[in-house]
C-alpha positions as CSV (number, residue, x, y, z in Angstrom):
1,X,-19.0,16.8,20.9
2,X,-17.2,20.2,22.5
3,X,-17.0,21.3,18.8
4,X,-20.3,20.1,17.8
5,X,-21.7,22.1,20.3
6,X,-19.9,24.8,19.6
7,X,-20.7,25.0,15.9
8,X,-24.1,24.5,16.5
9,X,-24.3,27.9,18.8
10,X,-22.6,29.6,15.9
11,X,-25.0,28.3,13.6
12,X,-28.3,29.1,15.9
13,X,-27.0,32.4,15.8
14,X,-26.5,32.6,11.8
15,X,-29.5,31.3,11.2
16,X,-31.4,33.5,13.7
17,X,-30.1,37.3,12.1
18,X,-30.9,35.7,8.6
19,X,-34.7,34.8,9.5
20,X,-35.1,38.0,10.9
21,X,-33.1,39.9,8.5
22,X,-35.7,37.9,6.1
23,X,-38.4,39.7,8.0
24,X,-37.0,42.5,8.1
25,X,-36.2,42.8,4.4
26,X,-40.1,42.3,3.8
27,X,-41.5,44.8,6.1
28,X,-38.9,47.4,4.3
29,X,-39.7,46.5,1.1
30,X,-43.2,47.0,1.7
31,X,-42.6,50.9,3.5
32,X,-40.3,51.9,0.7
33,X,-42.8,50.3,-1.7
34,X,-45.6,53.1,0.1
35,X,-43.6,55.6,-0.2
36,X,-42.9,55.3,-4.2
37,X,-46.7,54.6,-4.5
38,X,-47.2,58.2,-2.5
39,X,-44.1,59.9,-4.6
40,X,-44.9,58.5,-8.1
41,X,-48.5,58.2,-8.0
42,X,-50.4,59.9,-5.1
43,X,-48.8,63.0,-5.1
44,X,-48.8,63.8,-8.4
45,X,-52.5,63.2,-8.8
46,X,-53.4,65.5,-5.7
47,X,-51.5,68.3,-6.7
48,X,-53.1,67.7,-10.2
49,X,-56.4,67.6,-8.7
50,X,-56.3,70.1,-6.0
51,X,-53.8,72.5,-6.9
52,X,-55.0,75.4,-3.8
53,X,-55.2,72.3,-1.4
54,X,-52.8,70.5,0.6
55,X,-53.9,67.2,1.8
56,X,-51.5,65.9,4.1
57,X,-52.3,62.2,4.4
58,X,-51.6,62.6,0.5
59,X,-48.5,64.5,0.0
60,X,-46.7,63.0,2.9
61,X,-44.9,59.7,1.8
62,X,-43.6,59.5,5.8
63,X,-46.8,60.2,7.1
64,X,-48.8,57.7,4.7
65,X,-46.0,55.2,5.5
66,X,-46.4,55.6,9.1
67,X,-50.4,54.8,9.4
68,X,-50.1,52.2,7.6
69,X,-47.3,50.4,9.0
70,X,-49.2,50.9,12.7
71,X,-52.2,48.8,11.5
72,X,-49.8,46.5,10.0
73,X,-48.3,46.5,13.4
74,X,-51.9,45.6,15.3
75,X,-52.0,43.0,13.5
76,X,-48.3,41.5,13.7
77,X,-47.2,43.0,17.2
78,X,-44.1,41.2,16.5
79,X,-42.7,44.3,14.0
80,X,-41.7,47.8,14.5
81,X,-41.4,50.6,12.5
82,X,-39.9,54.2,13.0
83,X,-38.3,56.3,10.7
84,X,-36.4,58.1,13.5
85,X,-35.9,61.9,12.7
86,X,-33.7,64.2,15.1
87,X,-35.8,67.2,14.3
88,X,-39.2,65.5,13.1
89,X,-42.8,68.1,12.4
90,X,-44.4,64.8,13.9
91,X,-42.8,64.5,17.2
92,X,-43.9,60.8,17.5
93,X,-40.7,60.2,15.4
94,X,-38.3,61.9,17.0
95,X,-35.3,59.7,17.5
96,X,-34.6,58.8,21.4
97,X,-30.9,58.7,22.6
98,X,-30.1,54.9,20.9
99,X,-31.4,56.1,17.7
100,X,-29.8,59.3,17.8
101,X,-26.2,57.5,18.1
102,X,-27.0,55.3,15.0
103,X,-28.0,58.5,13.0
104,X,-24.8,60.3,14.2
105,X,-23.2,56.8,13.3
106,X,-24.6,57.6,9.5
107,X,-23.4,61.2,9.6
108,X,-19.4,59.9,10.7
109,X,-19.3,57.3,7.9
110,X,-21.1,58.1,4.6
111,X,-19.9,54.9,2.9
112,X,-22.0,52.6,5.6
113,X,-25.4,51.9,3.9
114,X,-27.0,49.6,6.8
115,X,-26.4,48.9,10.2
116,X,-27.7,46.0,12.2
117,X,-28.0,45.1,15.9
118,X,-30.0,44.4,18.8
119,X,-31.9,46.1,21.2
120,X,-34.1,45.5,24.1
121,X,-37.7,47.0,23.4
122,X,-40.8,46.4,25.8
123,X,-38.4,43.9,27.6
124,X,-38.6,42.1,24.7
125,X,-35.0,41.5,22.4
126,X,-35.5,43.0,18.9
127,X,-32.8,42.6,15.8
128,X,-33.1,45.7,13.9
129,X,-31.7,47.2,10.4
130,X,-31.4,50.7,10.1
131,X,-30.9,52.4,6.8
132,X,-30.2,56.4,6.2
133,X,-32.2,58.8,4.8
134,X,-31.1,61.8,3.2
135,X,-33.1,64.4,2.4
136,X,-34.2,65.0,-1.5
137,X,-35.9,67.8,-3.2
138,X,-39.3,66.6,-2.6
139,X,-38.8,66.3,0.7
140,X,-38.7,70.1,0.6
141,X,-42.6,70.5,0.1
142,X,-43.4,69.8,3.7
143,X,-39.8,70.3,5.7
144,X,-38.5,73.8,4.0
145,X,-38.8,77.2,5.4
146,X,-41.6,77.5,7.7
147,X,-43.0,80.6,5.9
148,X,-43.1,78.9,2.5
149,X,-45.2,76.0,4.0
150,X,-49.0,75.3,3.6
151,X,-50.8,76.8,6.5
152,X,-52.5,73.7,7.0
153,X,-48.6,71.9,7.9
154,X,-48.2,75.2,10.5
155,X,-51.5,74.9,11.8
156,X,-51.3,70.3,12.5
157,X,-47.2,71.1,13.7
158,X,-46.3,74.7,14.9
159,X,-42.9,76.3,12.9
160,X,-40.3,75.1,15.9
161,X,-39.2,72.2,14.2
162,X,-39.2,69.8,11.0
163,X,-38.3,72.6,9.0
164,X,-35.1,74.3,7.0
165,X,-33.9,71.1,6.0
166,X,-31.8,71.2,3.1
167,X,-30.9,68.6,0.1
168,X,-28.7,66.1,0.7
169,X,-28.7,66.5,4.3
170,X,-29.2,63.4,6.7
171,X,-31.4,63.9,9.5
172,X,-33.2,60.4,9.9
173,X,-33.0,57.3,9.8
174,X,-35.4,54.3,8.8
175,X,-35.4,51.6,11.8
176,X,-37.2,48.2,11.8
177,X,-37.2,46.2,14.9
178,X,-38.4,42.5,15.1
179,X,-38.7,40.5,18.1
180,X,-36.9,37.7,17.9
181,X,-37.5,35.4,21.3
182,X,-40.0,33.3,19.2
183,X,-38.0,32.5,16.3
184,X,-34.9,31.9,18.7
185,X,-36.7,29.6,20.4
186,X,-37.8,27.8,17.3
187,X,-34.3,27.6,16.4
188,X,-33.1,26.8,19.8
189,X,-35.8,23.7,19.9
190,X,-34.3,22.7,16.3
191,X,-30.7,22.7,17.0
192,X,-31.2,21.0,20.1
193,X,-32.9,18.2,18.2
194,X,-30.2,18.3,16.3
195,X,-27.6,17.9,19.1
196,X,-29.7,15.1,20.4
197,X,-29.5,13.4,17.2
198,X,-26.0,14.3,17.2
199,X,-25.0,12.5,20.6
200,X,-27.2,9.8,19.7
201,X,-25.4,9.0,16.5
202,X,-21.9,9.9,18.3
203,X,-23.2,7.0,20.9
204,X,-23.9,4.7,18.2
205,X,-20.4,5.0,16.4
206,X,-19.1,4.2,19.6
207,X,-21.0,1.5,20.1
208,X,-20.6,-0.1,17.1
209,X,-16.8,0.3,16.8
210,X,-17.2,-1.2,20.5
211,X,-18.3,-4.3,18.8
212,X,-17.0,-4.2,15.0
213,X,-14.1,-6.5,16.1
214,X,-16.3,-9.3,17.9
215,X,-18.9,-9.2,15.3
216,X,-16.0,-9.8,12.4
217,X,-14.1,-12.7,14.3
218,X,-16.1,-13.7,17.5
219,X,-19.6,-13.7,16.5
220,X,-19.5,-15.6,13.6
221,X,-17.8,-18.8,15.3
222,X,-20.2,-18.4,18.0
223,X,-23.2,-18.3,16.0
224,X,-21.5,-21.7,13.6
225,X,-21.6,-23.1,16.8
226,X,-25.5,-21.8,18.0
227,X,-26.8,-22.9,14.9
228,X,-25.0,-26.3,15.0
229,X,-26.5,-27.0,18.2
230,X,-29.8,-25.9,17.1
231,X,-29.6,-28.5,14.0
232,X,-28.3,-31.1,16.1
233,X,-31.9,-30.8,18.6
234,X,-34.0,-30.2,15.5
235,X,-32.5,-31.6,12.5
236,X,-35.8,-30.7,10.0
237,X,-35.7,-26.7,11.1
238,X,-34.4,-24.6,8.1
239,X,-31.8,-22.5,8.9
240,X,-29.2,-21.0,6.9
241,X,-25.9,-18.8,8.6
242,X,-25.8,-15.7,6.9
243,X,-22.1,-14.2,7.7
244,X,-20.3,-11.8,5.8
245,X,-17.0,-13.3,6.4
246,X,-14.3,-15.2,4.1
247,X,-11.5,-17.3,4.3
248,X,-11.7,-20.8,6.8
249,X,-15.0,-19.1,9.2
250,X,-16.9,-18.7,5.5
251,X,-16.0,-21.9,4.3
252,X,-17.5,-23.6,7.2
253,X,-20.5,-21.7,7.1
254,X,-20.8,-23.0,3.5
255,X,-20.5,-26.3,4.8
256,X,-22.7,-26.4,7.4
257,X,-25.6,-24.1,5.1
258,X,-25.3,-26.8,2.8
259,X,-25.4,-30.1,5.2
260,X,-28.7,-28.2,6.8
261,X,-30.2,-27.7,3.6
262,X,-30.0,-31.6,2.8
263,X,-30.8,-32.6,6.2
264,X,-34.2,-30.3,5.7
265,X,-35.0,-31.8,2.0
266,X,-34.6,-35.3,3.4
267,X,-37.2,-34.5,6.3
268,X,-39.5,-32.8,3.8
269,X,-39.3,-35.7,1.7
270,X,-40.1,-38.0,4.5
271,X,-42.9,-36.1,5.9
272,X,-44.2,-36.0,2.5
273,X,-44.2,-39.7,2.4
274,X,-45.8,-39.9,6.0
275,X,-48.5,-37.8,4.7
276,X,-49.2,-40.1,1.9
277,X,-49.2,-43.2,3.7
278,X,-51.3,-41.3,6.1
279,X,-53.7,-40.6,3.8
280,X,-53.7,-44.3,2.1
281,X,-54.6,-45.3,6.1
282,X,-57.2,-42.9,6.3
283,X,-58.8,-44.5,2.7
284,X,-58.3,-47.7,3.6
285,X,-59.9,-47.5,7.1
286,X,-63.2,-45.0,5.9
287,X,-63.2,-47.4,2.5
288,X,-63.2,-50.7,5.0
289,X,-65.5,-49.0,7.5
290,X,-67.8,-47.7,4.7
291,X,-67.8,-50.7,3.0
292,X,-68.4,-53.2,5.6
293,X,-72.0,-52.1,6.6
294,X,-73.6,-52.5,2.9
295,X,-71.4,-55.4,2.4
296,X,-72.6,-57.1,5.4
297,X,-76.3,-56.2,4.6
298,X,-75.8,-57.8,1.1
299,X,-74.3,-60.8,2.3
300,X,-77.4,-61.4,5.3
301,X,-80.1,-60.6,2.6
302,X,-78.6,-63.1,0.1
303,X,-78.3,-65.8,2.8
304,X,-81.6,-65.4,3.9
305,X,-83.2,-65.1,0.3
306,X,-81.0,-68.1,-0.5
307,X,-82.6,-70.4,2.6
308,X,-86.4,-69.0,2.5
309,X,-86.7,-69.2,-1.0
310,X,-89.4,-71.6,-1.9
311,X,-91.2,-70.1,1.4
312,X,-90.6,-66.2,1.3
313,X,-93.5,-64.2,-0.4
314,X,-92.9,-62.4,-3.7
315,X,-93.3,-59.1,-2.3
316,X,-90.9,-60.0,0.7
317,X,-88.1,-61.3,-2.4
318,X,-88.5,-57.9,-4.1
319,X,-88.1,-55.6,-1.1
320,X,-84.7,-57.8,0.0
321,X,-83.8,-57.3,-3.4
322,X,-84.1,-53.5,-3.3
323,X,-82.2,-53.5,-0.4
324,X,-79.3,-55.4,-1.6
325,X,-79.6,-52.8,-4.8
326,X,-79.3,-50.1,-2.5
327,X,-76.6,-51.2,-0.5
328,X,-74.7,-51.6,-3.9
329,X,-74.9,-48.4,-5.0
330,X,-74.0,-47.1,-1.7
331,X,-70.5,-49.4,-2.5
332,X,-70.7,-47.9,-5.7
333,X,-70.9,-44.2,-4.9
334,X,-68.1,-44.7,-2.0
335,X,-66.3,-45.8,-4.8
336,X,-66.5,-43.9,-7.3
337,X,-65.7,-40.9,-4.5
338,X,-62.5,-42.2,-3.6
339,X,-61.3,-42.8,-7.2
340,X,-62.6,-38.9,-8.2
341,X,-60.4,-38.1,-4.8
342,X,-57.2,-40.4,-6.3
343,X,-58.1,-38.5,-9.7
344,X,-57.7,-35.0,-8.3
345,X,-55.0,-35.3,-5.9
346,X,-52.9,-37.2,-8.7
347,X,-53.2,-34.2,-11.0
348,X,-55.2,-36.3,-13.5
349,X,-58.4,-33.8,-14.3
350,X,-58.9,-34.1,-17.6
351,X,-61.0,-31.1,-18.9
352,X,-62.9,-31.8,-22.7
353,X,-64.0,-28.6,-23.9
354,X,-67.5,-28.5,-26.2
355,X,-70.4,-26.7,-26.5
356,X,-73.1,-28.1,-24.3
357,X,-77.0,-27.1,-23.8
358,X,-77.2,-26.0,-20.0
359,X,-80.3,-26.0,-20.4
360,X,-81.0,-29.9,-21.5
361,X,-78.6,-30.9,-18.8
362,X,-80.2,-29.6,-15.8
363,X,-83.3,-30.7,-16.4
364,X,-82.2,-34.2,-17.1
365,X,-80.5,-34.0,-13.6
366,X,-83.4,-32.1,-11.6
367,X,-85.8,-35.2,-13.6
368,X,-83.5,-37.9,-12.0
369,X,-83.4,-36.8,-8.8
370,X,-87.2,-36.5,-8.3
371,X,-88.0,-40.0,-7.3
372,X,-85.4,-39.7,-4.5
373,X,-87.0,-36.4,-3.5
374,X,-90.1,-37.7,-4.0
375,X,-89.5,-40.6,-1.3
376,X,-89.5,-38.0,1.2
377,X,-91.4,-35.2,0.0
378,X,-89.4,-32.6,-1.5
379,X,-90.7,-30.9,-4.5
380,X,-87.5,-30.0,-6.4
381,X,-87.9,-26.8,-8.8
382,X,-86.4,-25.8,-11.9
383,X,-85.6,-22.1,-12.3
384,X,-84.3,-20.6,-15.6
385,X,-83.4,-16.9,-15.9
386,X,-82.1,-15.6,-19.4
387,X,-81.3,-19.6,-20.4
388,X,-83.9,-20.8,-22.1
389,X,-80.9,-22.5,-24.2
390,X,-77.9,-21.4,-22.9
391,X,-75.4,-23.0,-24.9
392,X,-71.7,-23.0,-23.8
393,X,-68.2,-24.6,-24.7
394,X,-67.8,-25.9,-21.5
395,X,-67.3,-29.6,-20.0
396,X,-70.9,-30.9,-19.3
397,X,-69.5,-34.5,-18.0
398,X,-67.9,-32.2,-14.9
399,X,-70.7,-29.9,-14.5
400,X,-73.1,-33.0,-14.5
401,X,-71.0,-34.9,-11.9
402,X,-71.0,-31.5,-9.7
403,X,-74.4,-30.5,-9.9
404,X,-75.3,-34.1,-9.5
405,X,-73.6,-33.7,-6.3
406,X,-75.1,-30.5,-5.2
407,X,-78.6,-31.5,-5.7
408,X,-78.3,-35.0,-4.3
409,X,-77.0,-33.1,-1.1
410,X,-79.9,-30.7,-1.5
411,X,-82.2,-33.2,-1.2
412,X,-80.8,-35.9,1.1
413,X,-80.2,-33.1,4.1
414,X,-83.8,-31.4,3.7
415,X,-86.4,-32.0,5.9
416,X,-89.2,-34.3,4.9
417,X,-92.1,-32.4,2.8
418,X,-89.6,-29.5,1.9
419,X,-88.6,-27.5,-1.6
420,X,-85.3,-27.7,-3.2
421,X,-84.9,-25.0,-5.6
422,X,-82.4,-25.3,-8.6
423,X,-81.3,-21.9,-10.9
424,X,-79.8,-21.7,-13.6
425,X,-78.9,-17.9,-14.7
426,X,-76.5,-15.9,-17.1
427,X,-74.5,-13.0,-17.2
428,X,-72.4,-11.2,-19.9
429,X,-69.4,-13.2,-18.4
430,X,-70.6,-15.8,-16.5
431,X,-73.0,-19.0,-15.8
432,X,-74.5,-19.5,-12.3
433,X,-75.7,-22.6,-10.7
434,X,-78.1,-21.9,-7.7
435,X,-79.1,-24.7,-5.5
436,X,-81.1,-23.8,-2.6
437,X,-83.0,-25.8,0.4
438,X,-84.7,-25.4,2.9
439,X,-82.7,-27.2,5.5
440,X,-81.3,-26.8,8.8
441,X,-78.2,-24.2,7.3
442,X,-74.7,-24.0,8.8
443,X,-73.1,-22.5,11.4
444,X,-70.0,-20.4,10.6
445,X,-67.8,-23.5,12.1
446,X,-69.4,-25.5,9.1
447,X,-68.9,-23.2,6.5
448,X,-65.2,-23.1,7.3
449,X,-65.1,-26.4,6.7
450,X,-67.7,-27.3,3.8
451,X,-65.3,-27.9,1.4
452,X,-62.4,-30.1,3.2
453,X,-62.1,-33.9,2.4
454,X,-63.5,-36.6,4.6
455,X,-65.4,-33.5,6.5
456,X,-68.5,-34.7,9.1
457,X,-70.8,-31.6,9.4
458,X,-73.3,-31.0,12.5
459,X,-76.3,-31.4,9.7
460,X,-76.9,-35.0,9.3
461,X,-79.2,-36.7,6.4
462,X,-82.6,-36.8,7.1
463,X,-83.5,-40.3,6.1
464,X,-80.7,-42.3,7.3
465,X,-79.1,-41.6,3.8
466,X,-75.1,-42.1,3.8
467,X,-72.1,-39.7,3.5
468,X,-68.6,-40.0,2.7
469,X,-67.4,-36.5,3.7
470,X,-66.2,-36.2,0.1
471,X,-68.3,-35.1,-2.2
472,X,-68.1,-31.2,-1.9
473,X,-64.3,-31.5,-1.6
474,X,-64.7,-33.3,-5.3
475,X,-67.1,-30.6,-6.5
476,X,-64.7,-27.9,-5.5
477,X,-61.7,-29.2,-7.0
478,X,-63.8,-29.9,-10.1
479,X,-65.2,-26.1,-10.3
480,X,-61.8,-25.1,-10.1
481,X,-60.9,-26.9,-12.6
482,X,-63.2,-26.0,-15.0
483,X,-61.5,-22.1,-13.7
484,X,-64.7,-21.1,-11.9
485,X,-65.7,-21.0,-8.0
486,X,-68.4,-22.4,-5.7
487,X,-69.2,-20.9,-2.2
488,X,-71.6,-21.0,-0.2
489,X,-74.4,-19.1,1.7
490,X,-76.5,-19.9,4.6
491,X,-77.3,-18.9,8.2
492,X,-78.4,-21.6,10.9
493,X,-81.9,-22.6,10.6
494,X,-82.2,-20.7,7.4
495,X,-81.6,-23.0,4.6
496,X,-78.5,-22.9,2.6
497,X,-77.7,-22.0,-0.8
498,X,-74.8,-23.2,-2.9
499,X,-73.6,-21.4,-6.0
500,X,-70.9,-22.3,-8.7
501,X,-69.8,-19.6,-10.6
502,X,-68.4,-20.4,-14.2
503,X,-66.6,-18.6,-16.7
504,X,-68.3,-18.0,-20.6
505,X,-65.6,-19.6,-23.3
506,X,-65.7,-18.8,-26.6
507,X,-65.3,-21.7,-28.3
């Protein structure tokens, strides 16, 4: 950790002089790139131009460079630039004693191109990267002898200084400072992130060669022994040792991952069997109770027609007679329900494909039901959008048995003198089947539960009529069958309107 933190702190330091030599590198670029543009392209054009004049701002490549690098420096306080001169015409660059030494330091060792180093400006700490300049021919035009000069130059600077310079001679050096306190405090906040994460992860080796010899020989038998004892309290929970280990400790595991995995099959087997006979309970307990109520109204009506024959009225015979018809059916329909339900849950759907007339069927069915709407009432509707024939390969035995279903509901939970409406619509990829009432609607708790088997709803028939519980569970395994859906929609009080959705087969 001693070292870590020690190459760290070489490396905040690394990284710090190359951001800011970075910085550095661009402000420099920039000033030598004004003072080509002034040399190469300004100057040439003024003297062109205005041969008798001499604009200063124009000729001068350090003056030039100077303005612009102070706005530059209004708007990123962070920079400095001097071109520090011993003997400057603008005494604003005249080099102070620290400069002076690094110009000196230029003049004692021609080979060094660059010198970098810190220095404490405005209480602030700066890196800077100084560079020599030595004096070329041009420079001549504004720092030669004083009596050779514009009159303008004497006039802005006197003739005391910033003249007789000669070629080659080094007199100045160009200086940028940067401050550096906000990017060593980035870098201090990154590196000591990164020692963080360093003695976190140094922790965590630790740690885990701390435990690398119990987790190899120690945990592994304990957690054999865990699980084992887990089995033995709960013998139908799956569980399954997963331990990277070999020899007699992975063999065992083997063993035991195997013995669990039978134990588990055997209880889901048996639970599977429990369900079943469950189920055959629940049949034969809503079959007997189901059946005993129309059974026993059968067997009292034919006893009593049996003893009152010769006496009872005609009219008396005939009702008793439609009563013992209706309790019939009732047998029949529970019937028929539960062997649909034994059908379904057997896998034994059998789906014949042809090409059926929607159109005929539905109004066959919506015909059929009216006499039991009619009993209390309900004026049943036929509604036929885009299908005035509507053919399609379909299987019109299951879509008869379902919207049998659906409009028998329809009608036996409306209110007395109500309207059931039925729809029959087409799209580019599908057939709809709308059966609306005007009923009492369910609550969300119903909907939930429209479609479950043996399900008792708050709505309740109307007229006393009966329910199994199983008839929209058998018209939603039969949509799906046919690879379609059937939903519901409905609010409380509002009516409720279910729709099957069915695929168009090409035949």
């Amino acid at each position: 950790m001693s070292t870590g933190a020690w190459y760290l702190k070489q490396l905040q330091t690394t990284l710090l002089e190359k951001e800011a030599r970075n910085r550095i590198e661009m402000v420099i670029n920039f000033s030598q790139a004004s003072r080509d543009y002034i040399r190469d392209y300004l100057r040439p054009t003024l003297q062109q131009k205005l041969p008798d004049d001499f604009l200063f701002e124009g000729n001068s490549s350090t003056f030039f460079t100077k303005a612009v690098l102070d706005i530059f420096n209004q708007k990123m306080p962070e920079y400095y630039y001097k071109q520090a001169t011993i003997s400057p015409l603008n005494l604003d660059n005249l080099a102070d004693e620290f400069e002076t030494k690094i110009i000196q330091k230029f003049k004692s060792n021609t080979d060094l191109e660059e010198f970098l180093g810190y220095r404490e400006v405005n209480h602030k700490k700066n890196l800077f990267l100084a560079r020599p300049i030595y004096i070329t021919p041009d420079c001549l035009s504004c720092h030669g002898k004083p009596e050779n000069m514009p009159p303008v130059l004497i006039k802005r600077y006197g003739n005391t200084h910033g003249f007789n310079w000669e070629v080659g001679e080094l007199v100045s050096a160009l200086i940028i400072y940067v401050s550096i306190e906000e990017l060593q405090q980035d870098i201090s906040d990154t590196l000591w992130k990164l020692l963080f994460t360093f003695v976190l992860l140094t922790a965590f080796i630790a740690t885990l060669f701390y435990f690398v010899f119990e987790y190899i020989v120690e945990k592994p038998i304990k957690s054999v022994a865990q699980f084992m004892q887990q089995k033995a309290a709960n013998p139908k929970q799956e569980i399954c040792i997963k331990v990277d280990s070999h020899g007699e400790v992975g063999e065992m595991v083997e063993s035991f991952n195997y013995m669990s995995q039978q134990l588990c099959n055997t209880f889901v087997d048996l639970e599977h069997k429990n369900r079943m006979l469950q189920d055959s309970n629940n049949f034969l307990a809503i079959t007997a109770h189901d059946l005993k109520s129309p059974l026993c109204a059968v067997q009292g009506l034919a006893e009593l027609v049996e003893e009152d024959l010769h006496d009872m009225p005609e009219a008396e015979i005939i009702n008793c007679m439609g009563k013992i018809q209706r309790s019939s059916k009732q047998m029949f329909n529970l019937i028929t329900n539960l062997l649909d339900v034994n059908s379904i849950e057997s896998g034994k759907i059998k789906v014949n494909l042809s090409t059926s007339n929607l159109h005929i069927l539905v109004t066959e069915l919506v015909n059929m039901h009216q006499h039991q709407a009619k009993v209390k009432g309900i004026q049943v509707h036929l509604l036929m959008q885009n299908c005035q024939t509507c053919p399609v390969y379909t299987d019109s035995n299951i879509i008869y048995q379902v919207l049998d279903n659906l409009i028998s509901n329809a009608i036996k939970y409306s209110p007395f003198d109500k309207n059931v409406y039925v729809t029959l619509e087409q799209s580019e990829q599908h057939i709809y089947f709308k059966i609306q009432d005007e009923g009492f609607g369910f609550t969300e708790a119903d909907k939930n539960r429209l479609f479950g088997k043996f399900q008792q709803l708050s709505n309740k028939p109307t007229n006393k009529e009966h329910s199994t519980g199983l008839g929209l569970f058998i018209v939603k395994k039969l949509v799906e069958a046919l690879d379609g859906d059937v939903w519901c929609e409905s609010e409380p009080n509002q009516g409720a309107m279910f729709i099957v959705q069915l695929p168009k087969i090409d035949s």
